[in-house]
Structures are given as structure tokens and as C-alpha cells.
C-alpha distance (Angstrom), angle and dihedral (degrees) to the residues before:
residue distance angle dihedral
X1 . . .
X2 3.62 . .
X3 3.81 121.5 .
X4 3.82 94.6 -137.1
X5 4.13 84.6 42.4
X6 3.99 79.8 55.9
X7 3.69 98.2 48.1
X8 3.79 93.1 45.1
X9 4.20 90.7 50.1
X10 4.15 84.8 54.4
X11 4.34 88.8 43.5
X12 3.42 98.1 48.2
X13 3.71 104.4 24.4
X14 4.15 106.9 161.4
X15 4.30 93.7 48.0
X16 4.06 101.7 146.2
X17 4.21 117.7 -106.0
X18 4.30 107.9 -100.9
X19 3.89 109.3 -136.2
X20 3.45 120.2 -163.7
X21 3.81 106.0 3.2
X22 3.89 93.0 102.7
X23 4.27 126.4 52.4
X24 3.66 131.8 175.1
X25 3.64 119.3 -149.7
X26 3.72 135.5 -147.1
X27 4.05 92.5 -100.0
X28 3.50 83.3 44.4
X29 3.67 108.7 -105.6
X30 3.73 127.8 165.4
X31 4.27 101.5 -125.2
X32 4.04 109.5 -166.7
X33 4.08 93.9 -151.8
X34 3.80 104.6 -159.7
X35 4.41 118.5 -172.8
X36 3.26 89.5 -86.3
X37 3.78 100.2 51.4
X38 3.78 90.3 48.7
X39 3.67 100.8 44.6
X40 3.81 83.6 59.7
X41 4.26 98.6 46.9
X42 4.10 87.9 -114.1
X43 3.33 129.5 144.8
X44 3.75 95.4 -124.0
X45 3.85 124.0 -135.3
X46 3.81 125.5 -35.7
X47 4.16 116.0 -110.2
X48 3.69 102.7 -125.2
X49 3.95 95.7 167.3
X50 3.65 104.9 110.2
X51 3.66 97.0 -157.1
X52 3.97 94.7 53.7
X53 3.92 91.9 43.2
X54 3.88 86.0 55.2
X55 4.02 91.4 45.4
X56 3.54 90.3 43.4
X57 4.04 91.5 53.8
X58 3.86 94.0 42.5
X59 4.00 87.8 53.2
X60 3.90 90.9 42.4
X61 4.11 109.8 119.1
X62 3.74 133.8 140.5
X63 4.32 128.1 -125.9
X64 3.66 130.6 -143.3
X65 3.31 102.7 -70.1
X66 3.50 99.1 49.4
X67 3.58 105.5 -99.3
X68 3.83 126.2 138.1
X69 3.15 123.9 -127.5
X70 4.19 144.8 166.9
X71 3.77 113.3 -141.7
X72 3.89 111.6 -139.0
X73 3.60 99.9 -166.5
X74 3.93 111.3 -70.3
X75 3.68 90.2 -5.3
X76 3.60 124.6 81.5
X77 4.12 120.9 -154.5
X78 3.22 126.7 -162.9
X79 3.63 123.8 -142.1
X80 3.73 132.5 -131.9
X81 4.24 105.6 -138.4
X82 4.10 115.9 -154.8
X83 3.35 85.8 -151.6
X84 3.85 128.4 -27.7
X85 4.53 125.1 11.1
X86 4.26 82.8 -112.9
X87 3.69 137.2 47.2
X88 4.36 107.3 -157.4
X89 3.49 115.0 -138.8
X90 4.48 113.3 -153.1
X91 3.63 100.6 -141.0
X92 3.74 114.4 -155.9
X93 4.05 84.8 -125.4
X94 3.91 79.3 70.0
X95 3.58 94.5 -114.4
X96 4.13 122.7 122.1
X97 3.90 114.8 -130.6
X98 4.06 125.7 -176.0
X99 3.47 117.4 -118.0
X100 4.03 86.6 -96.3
X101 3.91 94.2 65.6
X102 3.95 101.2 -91.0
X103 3.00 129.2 139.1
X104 4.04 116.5 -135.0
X105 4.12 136.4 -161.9
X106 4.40 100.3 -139.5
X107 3.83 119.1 -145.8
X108 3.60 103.9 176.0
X109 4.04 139.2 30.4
X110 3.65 124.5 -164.4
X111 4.20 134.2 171.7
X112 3.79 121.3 -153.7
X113 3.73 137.0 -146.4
X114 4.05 85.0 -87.8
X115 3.41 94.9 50.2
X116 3.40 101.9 -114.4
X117 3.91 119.6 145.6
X118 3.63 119.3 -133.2
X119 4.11 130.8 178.0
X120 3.44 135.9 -160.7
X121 3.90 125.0 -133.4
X122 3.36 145.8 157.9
X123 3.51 101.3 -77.8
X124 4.17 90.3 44.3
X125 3.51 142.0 -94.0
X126 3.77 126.5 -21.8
X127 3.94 138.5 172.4
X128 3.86 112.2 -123.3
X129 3.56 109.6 -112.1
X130 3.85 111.6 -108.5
X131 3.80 91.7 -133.6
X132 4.32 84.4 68.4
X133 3.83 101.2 36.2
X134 3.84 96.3 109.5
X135 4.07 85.1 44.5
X136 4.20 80.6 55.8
X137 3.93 98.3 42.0
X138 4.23 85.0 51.2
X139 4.03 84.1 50.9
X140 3.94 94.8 47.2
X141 3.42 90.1 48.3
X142 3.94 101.9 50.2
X143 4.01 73.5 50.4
X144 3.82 98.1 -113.2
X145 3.94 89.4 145.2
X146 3.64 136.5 27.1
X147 3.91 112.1 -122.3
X148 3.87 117.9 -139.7
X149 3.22 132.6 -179.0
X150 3.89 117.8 -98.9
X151 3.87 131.9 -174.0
X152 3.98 105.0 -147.0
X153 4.04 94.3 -147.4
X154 4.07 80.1 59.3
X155 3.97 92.0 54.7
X156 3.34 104.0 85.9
X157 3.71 91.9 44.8
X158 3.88 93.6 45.8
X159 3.74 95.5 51.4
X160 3.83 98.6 39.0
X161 4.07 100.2 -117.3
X162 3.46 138.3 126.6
X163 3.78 122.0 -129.3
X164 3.37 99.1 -162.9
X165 3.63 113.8 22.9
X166 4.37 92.1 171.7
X167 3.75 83.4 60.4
X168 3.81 95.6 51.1
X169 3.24 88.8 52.3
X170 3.78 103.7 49.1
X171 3.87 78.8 52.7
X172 4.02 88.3 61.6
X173 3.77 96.1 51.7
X174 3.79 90.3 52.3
X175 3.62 122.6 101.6
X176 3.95 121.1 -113.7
């Protein structure tokens, strides 16, 4: 995280949480999802701005509960995943990168019903981006990873993340 993210978290300490403002896709894409955008379902516009993407990665982390969020200074925002909190990159180096630069060790490989391929590192669970699948299929083959068998409405469950952390909270605010 970003000193002056720190120093504005310890300034302004009581800002309110921002749901649904912020979504990552399953190419991993930054979406900036204003009223408008919401009130509709869409995914908003695409963050083209370089310098915010990379600010946005560096102050990317995840709470208790298992929802992601970017921290924007004092204020924290939670993001709305597609699919998974990281998008993995196959580099032709043969190392795996998140879609914010960083490189990552994998420990597990799973498929689900749709055919998507997801892996398991030390920074969490991530959906291979479809740009590097036949990069992944040569890996699986020469037997780098293990393939199991996942079911993709047990994801989020399995890897301890929230997809939608605006609709968990509406949930909280509504009476029993």
C-alpha cells in the first residue's frame, strides 16, 4: 500500500466504505461503475489511465470477510469481481503474473463445468486469462499442474472471496 494512502487512512480515519463504484472483469479490467451504470446492470466504463490502473493495483488488498477492495486514501472501495479478485497472466518467461504486474508461485489448478481454467497461488485464486489458455493447456500437458475438477458456483466459497461485496451488504441493512 501506498505511504501517502497510509497517511491519509490515519488523517481521515472514519471516511464511509464505497460499494459498487469499482468492478474487475474476467480479462482483468478496471470498470469505474458510476449511478447510472449500475442502475442499468452495466459494467460501467473501462480505466484506460495507466497511472491510476497501476495505483489502483498497488493499493489492491482484501478484508476479513473476503471482500476486495482498493483503498483511495481514507476511503475504502470495494470491488465487484466477474469472476475471481485476480486475472493470471502466462508470461513467455514461464512465470504467472496477476493482472497488476506480480509475479505469483501456483499450488493448485482446477477446470469448471464452463471450461474455464483457474489456479491457485499465493496471493489467492485467479481465472486464467483467455488471451494465455493455450500457453496453460501446453503447461498442463508437460504436467506442470495437476487439474481438478472445480464447480464455479463453489469458487467463491472455496477461495474465501466475495463477488459482490455491494450486494452483501445491501443484505446486512435488510431486516430479518
Amino acid at each position: 500500500m501506498d505511504d501517502l494512502v497510509r497517511a491519509a487512512m490515519t488523517k481521515w480515519p472514519n471516511v464511509p466504505d464505497c460499494y459498487g463504484w469499482l468492478a474487475l472483469d474476467a480479462r482483468g479490467d478496471w470498470y469505474m461503475r458510476d449511478e447510472a451504470a449500475q442502475a442499468q446492470g452495466s459494467k460501467g466504463s473501462r480505466l484506460q489511465h495507466d497511472k491510476l490502473i497501476a495505483f489502483i493495483g498497488r493499493n489492491y488488498a482484501v478484508d476479513e470477510q473476503g471482500q476486495w477492495y482498493f483503498q483511495n486514501g481514507p476511503q475504502r472501495v470495494y470491488v465487484e469481481l466477474e469472476d475471481t479478485p485476480w486475472v493470471w497472466r502466462l508470461m513467455p518467461d514461464g512465470r504467472v503474473c496477476a493482472h497488476t504486474g506480480e509475479p505469483v508461485d501456483i499450488t493448485q489448478a482446477g477446470c469448471d463445468e464452463r471450461g474455464r481454467l483457474y489456479l491457485v497461488s499465493t496471493r489467492g485464486w485467479g481465472l486464467v486469462h483467455t488471451a494465455d489458455m493455450e500457453a496453460a493447456a501446453q503447461r498442463l500437458d508437460a504436467g506442470e499442474w495437476a487439474l481438478q475438477s472445480w464447480s464455479s458456483q463453489a469458487l467463491a466459497k472455496m477461495g474465501g472471496f466475495v463477488r459482490s461485496p455491494q450486494a452483501l451488504a445491501e443484505a446486512k441493512k435488510k431486516p430479518v
